[in-house]
N, C-alpha and C positions, 0 to 999 in steps of 0.2 A: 217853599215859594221863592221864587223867582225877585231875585232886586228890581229897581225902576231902571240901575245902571244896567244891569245885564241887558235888560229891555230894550235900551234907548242907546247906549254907547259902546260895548263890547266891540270888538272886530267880529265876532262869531254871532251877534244878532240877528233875526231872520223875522223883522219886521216886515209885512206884505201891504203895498199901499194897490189898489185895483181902481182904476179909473173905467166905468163904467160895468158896476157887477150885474151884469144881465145875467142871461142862460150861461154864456160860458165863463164869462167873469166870476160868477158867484160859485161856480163848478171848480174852478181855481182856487179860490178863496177855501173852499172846504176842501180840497186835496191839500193845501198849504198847511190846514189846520191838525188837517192830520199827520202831517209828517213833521210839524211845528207846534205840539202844543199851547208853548209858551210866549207863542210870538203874537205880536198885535198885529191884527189884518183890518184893513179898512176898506171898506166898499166906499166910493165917493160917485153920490147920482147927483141928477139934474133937479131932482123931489123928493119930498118925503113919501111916496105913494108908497114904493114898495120896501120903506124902514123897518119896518115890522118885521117881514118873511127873515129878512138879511139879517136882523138880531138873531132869532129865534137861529140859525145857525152859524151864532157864533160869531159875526160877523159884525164890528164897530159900523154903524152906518152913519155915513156924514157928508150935508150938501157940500159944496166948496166954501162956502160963507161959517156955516156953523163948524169948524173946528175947535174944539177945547182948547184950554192953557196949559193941559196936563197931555192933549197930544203931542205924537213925537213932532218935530218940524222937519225932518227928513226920516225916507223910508231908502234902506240899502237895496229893497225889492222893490220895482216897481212894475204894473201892466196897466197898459190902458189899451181898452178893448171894449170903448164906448163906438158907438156906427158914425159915421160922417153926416147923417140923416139929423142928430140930436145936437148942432151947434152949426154958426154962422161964421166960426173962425174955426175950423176946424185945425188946423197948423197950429195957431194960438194957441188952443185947448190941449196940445199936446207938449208944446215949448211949457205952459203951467207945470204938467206932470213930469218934465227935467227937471226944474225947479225943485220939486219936493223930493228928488231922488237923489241917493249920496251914496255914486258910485266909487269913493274912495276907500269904502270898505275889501277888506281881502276876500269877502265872501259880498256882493253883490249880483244885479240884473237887472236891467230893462229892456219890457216886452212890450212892442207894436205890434199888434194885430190886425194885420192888412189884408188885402183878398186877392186870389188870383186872378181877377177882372184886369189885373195890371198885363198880362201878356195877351199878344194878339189872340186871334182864333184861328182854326183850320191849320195848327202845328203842334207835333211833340212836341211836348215840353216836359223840364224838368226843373233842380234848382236853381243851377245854371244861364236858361233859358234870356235872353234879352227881352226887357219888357217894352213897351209902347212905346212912342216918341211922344215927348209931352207936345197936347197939341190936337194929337189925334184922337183922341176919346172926354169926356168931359169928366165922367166916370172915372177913370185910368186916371186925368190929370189931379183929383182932390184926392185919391190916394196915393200917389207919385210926389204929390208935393208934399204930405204929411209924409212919409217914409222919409223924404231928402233932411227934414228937419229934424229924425231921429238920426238918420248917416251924418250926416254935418257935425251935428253934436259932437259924435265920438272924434271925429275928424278934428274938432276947434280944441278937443281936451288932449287929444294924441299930440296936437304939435303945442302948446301948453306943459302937456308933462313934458315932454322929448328937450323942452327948451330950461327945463327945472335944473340947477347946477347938482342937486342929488341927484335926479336921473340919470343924469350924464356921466355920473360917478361909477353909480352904480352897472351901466351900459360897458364902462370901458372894464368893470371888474367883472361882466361876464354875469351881472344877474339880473337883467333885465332888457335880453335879448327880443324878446318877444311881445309884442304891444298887446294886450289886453282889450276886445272888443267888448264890452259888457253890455252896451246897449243893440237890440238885435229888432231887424223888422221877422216878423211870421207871416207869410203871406198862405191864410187858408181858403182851401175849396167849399165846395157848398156845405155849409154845416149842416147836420140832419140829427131827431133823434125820436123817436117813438111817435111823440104827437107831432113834432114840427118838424118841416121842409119841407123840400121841391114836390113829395108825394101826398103831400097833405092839399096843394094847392093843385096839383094837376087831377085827383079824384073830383074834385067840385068843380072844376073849372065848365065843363063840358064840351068849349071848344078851345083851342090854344092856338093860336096865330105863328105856327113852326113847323117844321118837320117833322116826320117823328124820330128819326135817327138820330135826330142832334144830340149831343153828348154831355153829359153831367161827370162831373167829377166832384166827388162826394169825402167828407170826413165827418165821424159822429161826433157829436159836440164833448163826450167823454173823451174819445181818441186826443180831440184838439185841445184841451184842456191837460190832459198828461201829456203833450210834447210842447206847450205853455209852458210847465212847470221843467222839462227837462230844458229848454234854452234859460230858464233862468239862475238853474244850479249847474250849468255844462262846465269841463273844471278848462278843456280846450275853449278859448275862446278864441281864436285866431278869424272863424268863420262867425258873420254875422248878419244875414242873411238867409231864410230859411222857407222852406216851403212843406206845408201840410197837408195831405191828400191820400185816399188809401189803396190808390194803385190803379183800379180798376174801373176807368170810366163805364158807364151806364148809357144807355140810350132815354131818352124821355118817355118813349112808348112803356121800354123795359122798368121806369121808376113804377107807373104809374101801376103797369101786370104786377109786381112784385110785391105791391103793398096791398092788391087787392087779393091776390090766391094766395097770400100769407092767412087770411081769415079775420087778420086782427080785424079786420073794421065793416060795421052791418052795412047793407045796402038796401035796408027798411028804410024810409025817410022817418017812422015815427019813432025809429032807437036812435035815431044819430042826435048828436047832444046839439047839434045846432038847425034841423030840419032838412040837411041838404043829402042827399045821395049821392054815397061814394060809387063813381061807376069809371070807366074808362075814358077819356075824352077824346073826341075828336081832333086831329093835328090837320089846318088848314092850309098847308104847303109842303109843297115838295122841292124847292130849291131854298137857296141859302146857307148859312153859316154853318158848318158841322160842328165846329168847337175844339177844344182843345184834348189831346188825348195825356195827360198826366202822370208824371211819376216824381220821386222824392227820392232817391236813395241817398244821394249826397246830405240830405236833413238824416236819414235814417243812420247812415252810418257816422256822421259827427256824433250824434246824441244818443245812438244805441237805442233807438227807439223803434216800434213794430206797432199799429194799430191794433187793439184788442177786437176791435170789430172788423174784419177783414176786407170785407166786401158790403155795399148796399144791397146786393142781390145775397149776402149770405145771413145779415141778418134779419131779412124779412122769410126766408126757409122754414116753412111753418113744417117739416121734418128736423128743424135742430135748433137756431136760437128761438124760432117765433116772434120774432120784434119784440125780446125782452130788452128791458135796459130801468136805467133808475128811473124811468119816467112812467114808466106803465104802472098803469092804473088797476084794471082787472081783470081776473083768470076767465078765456072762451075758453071752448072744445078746442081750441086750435095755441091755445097760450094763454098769450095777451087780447084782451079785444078793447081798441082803444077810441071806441067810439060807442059805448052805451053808456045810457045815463046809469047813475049811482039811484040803488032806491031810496 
């Protein structure tokens, strides 16, 4: 068994603190767990509601208020990857989760999970990519301003250390060339995974106020949760700034065809678990914004990372994955069919 010191003060500690363990918060939390047995991972919500689930794997659950005395007080891991949606100081709530982060470890990380709603529409883009001008979006500005208050950060601790008379020392003998970015924004695409995203809501919808060309660019909640965990172990930290996506923009027409000739989901209204019929929708215009067409390579190759799920249109392929994933529930003719009730 493991000391409280190894636990709590080692350099090589691999305590996980997750600010907001939703879907892919808590997806992080168990990839943590398993390549960290020993390490303390804490989900920290807004409620007790979903305490329970978040124990049951493995997962220390604690509001902001109810921390123990035998909690750590600093975590050398940190993600927060709560929505903007669940707080009124959004920036606040994320200066908190510096606070509890102790990037002075030789092995630490902090991860921002931001969105790519930060870059215009109607352009390639990639990591690279110039995002919005604050200003212009309202959307773009509460994510823009929480991202600056993670860049800043490293920014106030770079010229902090740089000003330290050991760093200086160390600088001039050639071992500390290189400034360490540990804290990183993630800017992902639309998450999706068996029962949830954009195709879950374009089957019910019946008519959608869009194009239908307009373009989705898609990561599966699994995918974004392993390139989570790789920004937060990358041993190059130079790059700090990353973008998550799986390459291959989608049309909205094409989300909606894909999830339905997949088979996973009945188009009975008395099998669907909530009465509504999955069918095709209606798209009510034909001008407007096409969107953004997406790629990543600059994330892919700092981190050596590849999406296990390739494509949105390949894993709904009711000829090879079938919409499986850890979320499906039960075997059709065709896989997975992820809209019948349980007898």
């Amino acid at each position: 068994m493991y000391s409280s010191r190894r636990l709590y003060d080692t350099p090589d500690c691999r305590n996980l603190l997750v600010v907001g363990p939703g879907v892919l918060g808590s997806l992080v939390c168990q990839k943590w767990l398993e390549m960290f047995p020993a390490a303390i991972v804490v989900g920290q919500t807004n409620s007790t509601k979903n305490h329970e689930s978040l124990e049951k794997l493995g997962i220390t659950a604690r509001t902001e208020d109810t921390f123990e005395h035998f909690d750590p007080k600093t975590y050398p891991y940190v993600v927060f990857s709560a929505p903007p949606s669940g707080s009124d100081d959004y920036p606040g709530e994320i200066k908190k989760a510096l606070e509890k982060w102790n990037g002075k470890n030789e092995y630490s990380g902090f991860c921002f999970t931001s969105s790519s709603a930060v870059f215009p529409d109607n352009i390639d883009c990639d990591d690279d990519t110039a995002t919005l001008k604050l200003g212009a979006n309202p959307r773009a500005d509460r994510l823009l301003n929480a991202e600056n208050v993670v860049l800043e950060h490293e920014n106030r601790r770079k010229e902090k250390e740089n000003s330290d008379d050991a760093v200086k020392k160390e600088k001039e003998e050639g071992k500390n060339e290189n400034y360490q970015n540990r804290a990183a924004v993630l800017r992902l695409a639309g998450l999706y995974h068996s029962l949830r995203g954009a195709h879950t809501y374009f089957m019910k919808a019946g008519t959608i106020e869009s194009r239908p060309d307009a373009l989705v660019n898609c990561i599966h909640y699994e995918d974004a949760a392993d390139l989570v965990v790789k920004v937060l172990l990358r041993e190059d930290a130079q790059r700090n700034v990353f973008l998550g996506c799986d390459g291959h923009p989608i049309t909205r027409e094409d989300v909606a065809t894909c999830a339905l000739e997949s088979g996973c989901f009945d188009n009975d209204d008395n099998d669907s678990e909530d009465g509504q019929k999955h069918s095709k929708p209606e798209f009510t215009k034909s001008e407007g914004p096409v969107g953004r067409r997406m790629t990543c390579e600059g994330t892919r190759k700092a981190l050596g990372w590849a999406p296990k799920f390739t494509s949105f249109r390949d894993f709904f392929d009711k000829e090879t994955n079938k919409g499986k994933d850890s979320f499906a529930e039960e075997a059709s003719p065709f896989g997975w069919n992820h809209s019948s009730k349980t007898s």
